[in-house]
Structure formats: C-alpha cells, structure tokens
C-alpha positions as a Markdown table, in Angstrom:
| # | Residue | x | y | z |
|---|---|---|---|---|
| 1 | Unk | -69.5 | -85.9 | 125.9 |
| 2 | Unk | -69.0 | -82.1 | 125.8 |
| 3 | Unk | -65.2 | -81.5 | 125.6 |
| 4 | Unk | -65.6 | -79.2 | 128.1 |
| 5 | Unk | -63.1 | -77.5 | 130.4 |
| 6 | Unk | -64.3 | -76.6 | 133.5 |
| 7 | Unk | -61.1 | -76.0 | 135.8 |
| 8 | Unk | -57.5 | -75.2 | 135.2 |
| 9 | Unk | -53.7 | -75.2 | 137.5 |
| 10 | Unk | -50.5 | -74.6 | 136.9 |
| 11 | Unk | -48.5 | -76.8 | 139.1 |
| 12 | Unk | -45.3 | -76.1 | 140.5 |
| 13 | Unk | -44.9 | -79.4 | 143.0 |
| 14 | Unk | -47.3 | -81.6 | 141.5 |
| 15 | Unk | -47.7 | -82.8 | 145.3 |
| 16 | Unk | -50.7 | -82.7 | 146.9 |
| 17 | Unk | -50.5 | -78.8 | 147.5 |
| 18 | Unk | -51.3 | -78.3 | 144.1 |
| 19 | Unk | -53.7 | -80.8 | 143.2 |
| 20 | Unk | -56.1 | -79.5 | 146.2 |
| 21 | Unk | -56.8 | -76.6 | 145.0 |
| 22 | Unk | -57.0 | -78.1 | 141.2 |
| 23 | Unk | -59.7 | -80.6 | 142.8 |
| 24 | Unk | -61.5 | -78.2 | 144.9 |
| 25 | Unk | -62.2 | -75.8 | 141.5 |
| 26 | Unk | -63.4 | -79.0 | 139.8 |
| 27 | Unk | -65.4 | -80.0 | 142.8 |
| 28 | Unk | -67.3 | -76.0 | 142.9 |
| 29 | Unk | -68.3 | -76.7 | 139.0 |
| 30 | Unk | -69.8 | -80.0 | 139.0 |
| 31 | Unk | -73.4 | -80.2 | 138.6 |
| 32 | Unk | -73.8 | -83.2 | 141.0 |
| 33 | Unk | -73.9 | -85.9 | 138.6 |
| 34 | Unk | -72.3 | -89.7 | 139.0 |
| 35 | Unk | -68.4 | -89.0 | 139.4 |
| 36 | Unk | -65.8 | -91.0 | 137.8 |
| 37 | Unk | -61.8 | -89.6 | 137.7 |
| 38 | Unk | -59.4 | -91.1 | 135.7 |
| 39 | Unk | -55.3 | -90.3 | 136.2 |
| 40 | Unk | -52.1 | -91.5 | 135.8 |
| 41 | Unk | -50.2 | -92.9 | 139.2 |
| 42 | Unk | -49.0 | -89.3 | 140.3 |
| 43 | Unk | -49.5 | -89.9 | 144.3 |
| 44 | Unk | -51.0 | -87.0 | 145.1 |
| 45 | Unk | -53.9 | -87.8 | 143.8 |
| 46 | Unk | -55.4 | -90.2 | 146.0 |
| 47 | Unk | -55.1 | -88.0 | 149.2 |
| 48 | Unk | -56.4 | -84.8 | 147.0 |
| 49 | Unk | -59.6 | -86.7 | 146.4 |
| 50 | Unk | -60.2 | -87.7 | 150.0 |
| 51 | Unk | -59.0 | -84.2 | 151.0 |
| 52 | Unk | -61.9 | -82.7 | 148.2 |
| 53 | Unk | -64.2 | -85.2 | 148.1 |
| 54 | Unk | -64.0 | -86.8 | 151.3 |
| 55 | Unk | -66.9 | -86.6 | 154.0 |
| 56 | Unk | -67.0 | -87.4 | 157.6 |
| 57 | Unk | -66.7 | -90.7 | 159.1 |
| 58 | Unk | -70.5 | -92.4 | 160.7 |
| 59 | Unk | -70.0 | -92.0 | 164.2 |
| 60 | Unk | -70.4 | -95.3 | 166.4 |
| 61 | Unk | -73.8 | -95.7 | 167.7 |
| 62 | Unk | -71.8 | -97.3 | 170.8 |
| 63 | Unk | -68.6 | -95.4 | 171.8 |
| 64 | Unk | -67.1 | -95.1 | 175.1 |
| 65 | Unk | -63.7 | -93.0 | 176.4 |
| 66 | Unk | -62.5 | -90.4 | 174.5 |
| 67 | Unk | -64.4 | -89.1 | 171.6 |
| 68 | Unk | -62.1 | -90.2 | 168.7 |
| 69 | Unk | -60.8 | -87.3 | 166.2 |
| 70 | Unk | -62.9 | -86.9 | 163.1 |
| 71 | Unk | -61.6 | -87.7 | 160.1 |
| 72 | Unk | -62.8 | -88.2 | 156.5 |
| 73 | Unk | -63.5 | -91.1 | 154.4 |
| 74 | Unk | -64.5 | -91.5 | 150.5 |
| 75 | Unk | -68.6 | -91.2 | 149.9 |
| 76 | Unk | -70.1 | -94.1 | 148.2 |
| 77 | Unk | -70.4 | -94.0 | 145.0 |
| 78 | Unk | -67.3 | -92.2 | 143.6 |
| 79 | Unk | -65.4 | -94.2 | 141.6 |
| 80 | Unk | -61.3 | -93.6 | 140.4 |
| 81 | Unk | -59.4 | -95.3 | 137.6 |
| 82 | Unk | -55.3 | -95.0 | 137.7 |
| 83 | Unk | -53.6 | -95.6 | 134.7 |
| 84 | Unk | -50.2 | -96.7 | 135.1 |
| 85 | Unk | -47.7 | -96.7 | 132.2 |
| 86 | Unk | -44.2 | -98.5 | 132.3 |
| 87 | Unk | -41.2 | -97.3 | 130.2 |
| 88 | Unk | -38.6 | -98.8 | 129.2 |
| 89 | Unk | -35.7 | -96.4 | 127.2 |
| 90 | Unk | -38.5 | -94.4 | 126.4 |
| 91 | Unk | -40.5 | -96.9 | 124.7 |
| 92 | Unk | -44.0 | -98.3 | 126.3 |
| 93 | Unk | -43.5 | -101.6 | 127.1 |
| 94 | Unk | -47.2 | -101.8 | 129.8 |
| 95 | Unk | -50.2 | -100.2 | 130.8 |
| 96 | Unk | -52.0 | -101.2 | 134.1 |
| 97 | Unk | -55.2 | -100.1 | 134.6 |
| 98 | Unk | -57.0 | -100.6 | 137.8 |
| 99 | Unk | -60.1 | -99.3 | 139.7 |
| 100 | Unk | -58.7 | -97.7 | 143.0 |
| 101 | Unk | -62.2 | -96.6 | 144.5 |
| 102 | Unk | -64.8 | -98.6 | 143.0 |
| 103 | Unk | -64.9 | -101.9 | 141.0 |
| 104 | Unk | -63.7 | -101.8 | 137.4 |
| 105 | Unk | -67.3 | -103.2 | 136.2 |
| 106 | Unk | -68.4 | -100.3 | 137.7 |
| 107 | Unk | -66.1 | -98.0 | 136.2 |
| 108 | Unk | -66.5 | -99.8 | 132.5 |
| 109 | Unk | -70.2 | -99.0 | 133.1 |
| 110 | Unk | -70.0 | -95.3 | 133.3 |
| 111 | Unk | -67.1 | -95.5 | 130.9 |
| 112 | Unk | -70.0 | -97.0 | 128.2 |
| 113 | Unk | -72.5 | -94.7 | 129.1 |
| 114 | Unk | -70.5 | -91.5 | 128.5 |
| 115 | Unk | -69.1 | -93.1 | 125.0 |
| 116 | Unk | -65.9 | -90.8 | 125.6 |
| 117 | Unk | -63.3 | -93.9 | 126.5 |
| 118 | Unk | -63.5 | -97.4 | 126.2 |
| 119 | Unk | -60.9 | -97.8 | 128.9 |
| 120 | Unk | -59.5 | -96.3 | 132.1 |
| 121 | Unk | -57.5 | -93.9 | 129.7 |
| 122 | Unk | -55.8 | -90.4 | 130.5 |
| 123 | Unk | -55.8 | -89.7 | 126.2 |
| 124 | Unk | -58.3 | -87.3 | 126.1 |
| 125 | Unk | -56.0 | -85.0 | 128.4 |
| 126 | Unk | -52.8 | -85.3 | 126.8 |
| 127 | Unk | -55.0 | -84.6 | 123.3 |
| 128 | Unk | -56.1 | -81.6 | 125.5 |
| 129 | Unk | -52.6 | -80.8 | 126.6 |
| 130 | Unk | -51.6 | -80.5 | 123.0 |
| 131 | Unk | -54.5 | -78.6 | 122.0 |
| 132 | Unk | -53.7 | -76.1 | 124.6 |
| 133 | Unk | -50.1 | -75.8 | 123.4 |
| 134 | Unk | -51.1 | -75.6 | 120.2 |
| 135 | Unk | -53.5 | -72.2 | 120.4 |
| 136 | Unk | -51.4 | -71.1 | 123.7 |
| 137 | Unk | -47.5 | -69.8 | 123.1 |
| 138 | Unk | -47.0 | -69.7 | 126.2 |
| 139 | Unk | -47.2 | -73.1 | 127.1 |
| 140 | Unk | -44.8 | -74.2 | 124.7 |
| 141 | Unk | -41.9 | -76.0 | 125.8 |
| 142 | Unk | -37.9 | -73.8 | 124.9 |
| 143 | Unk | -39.6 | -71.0 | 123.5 |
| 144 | Unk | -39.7 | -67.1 | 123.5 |
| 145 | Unk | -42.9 | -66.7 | 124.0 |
| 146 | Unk | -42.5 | -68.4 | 127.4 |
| 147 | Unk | -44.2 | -66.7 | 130.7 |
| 148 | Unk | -42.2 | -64.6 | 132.9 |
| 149 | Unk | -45.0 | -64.1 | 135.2 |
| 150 | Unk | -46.5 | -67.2 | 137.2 |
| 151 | Unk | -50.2 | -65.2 | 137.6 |
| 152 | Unk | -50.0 | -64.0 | 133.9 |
| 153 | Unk | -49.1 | -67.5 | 132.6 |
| 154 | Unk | -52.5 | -68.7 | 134.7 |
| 155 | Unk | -54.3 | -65.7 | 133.0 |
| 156 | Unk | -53.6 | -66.6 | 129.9 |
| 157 | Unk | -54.4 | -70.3 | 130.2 |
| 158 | Unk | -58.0 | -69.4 | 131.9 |
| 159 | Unk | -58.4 | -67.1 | 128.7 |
| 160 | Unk | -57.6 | -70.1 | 126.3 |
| 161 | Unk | -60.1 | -72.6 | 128.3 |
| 162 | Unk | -62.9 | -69.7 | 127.4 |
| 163 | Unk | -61.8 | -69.4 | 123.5 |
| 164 | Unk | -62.1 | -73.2 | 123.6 |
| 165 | Unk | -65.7 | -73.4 | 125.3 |
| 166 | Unk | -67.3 | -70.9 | 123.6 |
| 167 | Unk | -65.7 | -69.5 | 120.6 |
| 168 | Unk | -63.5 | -72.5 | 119.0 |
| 169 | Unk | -66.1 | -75.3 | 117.5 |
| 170 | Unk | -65.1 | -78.9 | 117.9 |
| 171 | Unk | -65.7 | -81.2 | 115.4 |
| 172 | Unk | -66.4 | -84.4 | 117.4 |
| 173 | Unk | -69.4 | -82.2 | 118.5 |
| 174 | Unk | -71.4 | -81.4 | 115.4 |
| 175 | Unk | -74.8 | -82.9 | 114.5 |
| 176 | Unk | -76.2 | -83.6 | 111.4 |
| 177 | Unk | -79.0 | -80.8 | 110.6 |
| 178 | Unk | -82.6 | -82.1 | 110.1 |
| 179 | Unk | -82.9 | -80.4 | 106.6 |
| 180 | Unk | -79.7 | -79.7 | 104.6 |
| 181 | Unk | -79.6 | -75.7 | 104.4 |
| 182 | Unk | -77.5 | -75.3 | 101.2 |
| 183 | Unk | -74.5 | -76.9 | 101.6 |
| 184 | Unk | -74.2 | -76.6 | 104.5 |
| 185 | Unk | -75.3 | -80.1 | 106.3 |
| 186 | Unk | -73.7 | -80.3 | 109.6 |
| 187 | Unk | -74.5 | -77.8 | 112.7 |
| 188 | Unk | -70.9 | -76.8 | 114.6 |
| 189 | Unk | -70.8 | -76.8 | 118.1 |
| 190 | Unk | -69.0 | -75.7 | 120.4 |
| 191 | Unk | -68.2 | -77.4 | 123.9 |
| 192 | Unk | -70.3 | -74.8 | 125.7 |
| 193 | Unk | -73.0 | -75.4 | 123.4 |
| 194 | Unk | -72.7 | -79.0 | 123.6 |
| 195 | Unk | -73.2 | -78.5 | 127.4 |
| 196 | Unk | -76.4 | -76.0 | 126.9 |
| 197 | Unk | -74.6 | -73.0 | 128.4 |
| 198 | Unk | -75.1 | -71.7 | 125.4 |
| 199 | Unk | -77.3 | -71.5 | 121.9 |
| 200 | Unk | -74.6 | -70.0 | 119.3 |
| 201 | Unk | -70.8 | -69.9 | 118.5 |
| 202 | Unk | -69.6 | -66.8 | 120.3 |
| 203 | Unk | -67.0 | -64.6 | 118.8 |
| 204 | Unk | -63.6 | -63.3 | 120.2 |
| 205 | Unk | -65.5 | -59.5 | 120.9 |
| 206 | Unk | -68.2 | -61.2 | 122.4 |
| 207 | Unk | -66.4 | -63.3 | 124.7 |
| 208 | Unk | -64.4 | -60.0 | 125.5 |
| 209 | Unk | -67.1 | -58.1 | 126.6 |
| 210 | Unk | -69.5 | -60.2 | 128.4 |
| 211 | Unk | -70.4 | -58.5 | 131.8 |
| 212 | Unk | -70.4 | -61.3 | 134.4 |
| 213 | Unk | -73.2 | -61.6 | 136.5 |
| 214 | Unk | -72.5 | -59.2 | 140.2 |
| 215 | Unk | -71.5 | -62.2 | 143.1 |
| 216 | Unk | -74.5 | -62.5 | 145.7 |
C-alpha cells in the first residue's frame, strides 16, 4: 500500500455527472494492474463504472435483422465492493457489505494481498477526507477560510494531493533501515516514494518549481 492519491473532484451533484469525470481521471492514472473499488451505496456509482470502465458487448456470431445498438458491459475481472451503513438517530446500528461485480472471495483475496483493509471498507477515505481538512482550510466545514471560487477551491485541493505525495512523509510507510545511522533507525517515506516515483522527500520549493515534462 502507498497511500497515494492519484485523482481528485469536487462534486456539486454527486450524480453520475460528477463521478464520470472523477472515474475517468482515475481510469488515465492506473498502471493496468488487478482493479478492485470499494464505495459506499451512492447510486451513481455503478453506472460511472460501466460508463468508465465498461467495454463493448461480443457481437453474436449468428445475428439476423437489424444490427442491434452497441452498448457496453463490465470487462471480466473488475471487481466492486459497496459498503452500506444504516443509521438510526445518528448512531450506526448496521454495515452490509456485499460484492456487486465480482464474488466476495474474490474481493477478500485482493483485499489480503494488498494488506490495506481486511474488509470491504470505505475508512481509509474518510481518514483521507480528514487528512485533507486538516492541512487544507479551505475544505473546512463553517469557516472563513472557505472558497469563493469553485476552480480555485479545485486548485488548491490538487496542490494539497502534491504536498501529500511528495513532500509530507507518512508514517505507515517507513521501513526499518538495514544499519542504524545514529539514532536515526527508521527511513521516512513518502507516498510517492512508496510508489517509486520518486527516491527522496521533496521539499515545498522543490515541488514549486518542478518543470513538467512538454505534452507530446
């Protein structure tokens, strides 16, 4: 696990108009590997995924009169877990977790494998979420320091998601050094260094000044 963020949206329907293009930046900065998504019950999500995700339906070998439309249907192998939380006056009274594309054996077996959740959980998030709101004033609930600007607020939220992969170490991510070098016993990581794009904790100026490579 590299506690790293790789897409952002602010949502301003939380219907399916946002969570296409959330799902669609997500989809662009995935390295190919096994897929498994994990929400809460919002609706949207389900028709995001196929809408992202989704590829053509197999044509019949055998088909006669019209050509049918094409649509899309859910590749094989990508699995979803919903998590569905019931309140009652505000207190949690059940949690339902089922597999909605998949099987849940096969979701417990990524689940194992990555050693993030032991569960079809949405935790990590909401840890995020608070993380987020923490180093980020403007995403603080009845404040002053509250966005007036719907493109600045995204700005500034794409800024924090840098800070947090490459200049904020995590402590979940350290490993233990081979030789102690002092005191010092543990190497801090960062998420981006957790995921290799990187060798060394960057600082603020750093971060600030890094020329992106020119778009082919």
């Amino acid at each position: 696990m590299t506690r790293l963020r790789i897409a952002s949206h602010i949502s301003k329907t939380r219907d399916i108009t946002d969570a296409v293009p959330f799902l669609s930046r997500v989809a662009n900065r995935l390295d190919g590997a096994e897929l498994l998504l994990t929400t809460d019950k919002l609706k949207a999500y389900l028709g995001a995924i196929l809408e992202v995700f989704g590829v053509p339906e197999p044509k019949p070998e055998r088909h006669t009169g019209r050509p049918r439309k094409c649509r899309k249907v859910f590749p094989q192998g990508l699995l979803y877990g919903q998590l569905d939380k019931e309140r009652e006056h505000g207190r949690l009274v059940c949690v339902d977790r089922r597999a909605v594309l998949g099987t849940l054996a096969e979701i417990q077996a990524v689940l194992d494998r990555s050693g993030s959740c032991r569960v079809i959980n949405t935790s990590l998030i909401e840890r995020d979420n608070l993380s987020v709101r923490q180093h980020n004033g403007r995403t603080v609930r009845k404040t002053l320091s509250y966005s007036k600007d719907w493109q600045m607020h995204q700005y500034s939220i794409e800024f924090e998601d840098a800070v947090h992969n490459f200049v904020r170490p995590h402590s979940s991510l350290r490993v233990e050094l081979p030789e102690p070098q002092g005191r010092r016993k543990w190497l801090q990581r960062t998420p981006a260094m957790a995921a290799g794009l990187t060798d060394h904790i960057w600082s603020i100026r750093e971060l600030a000044t890094y020329r992106l490579p020119a778009r082919v």
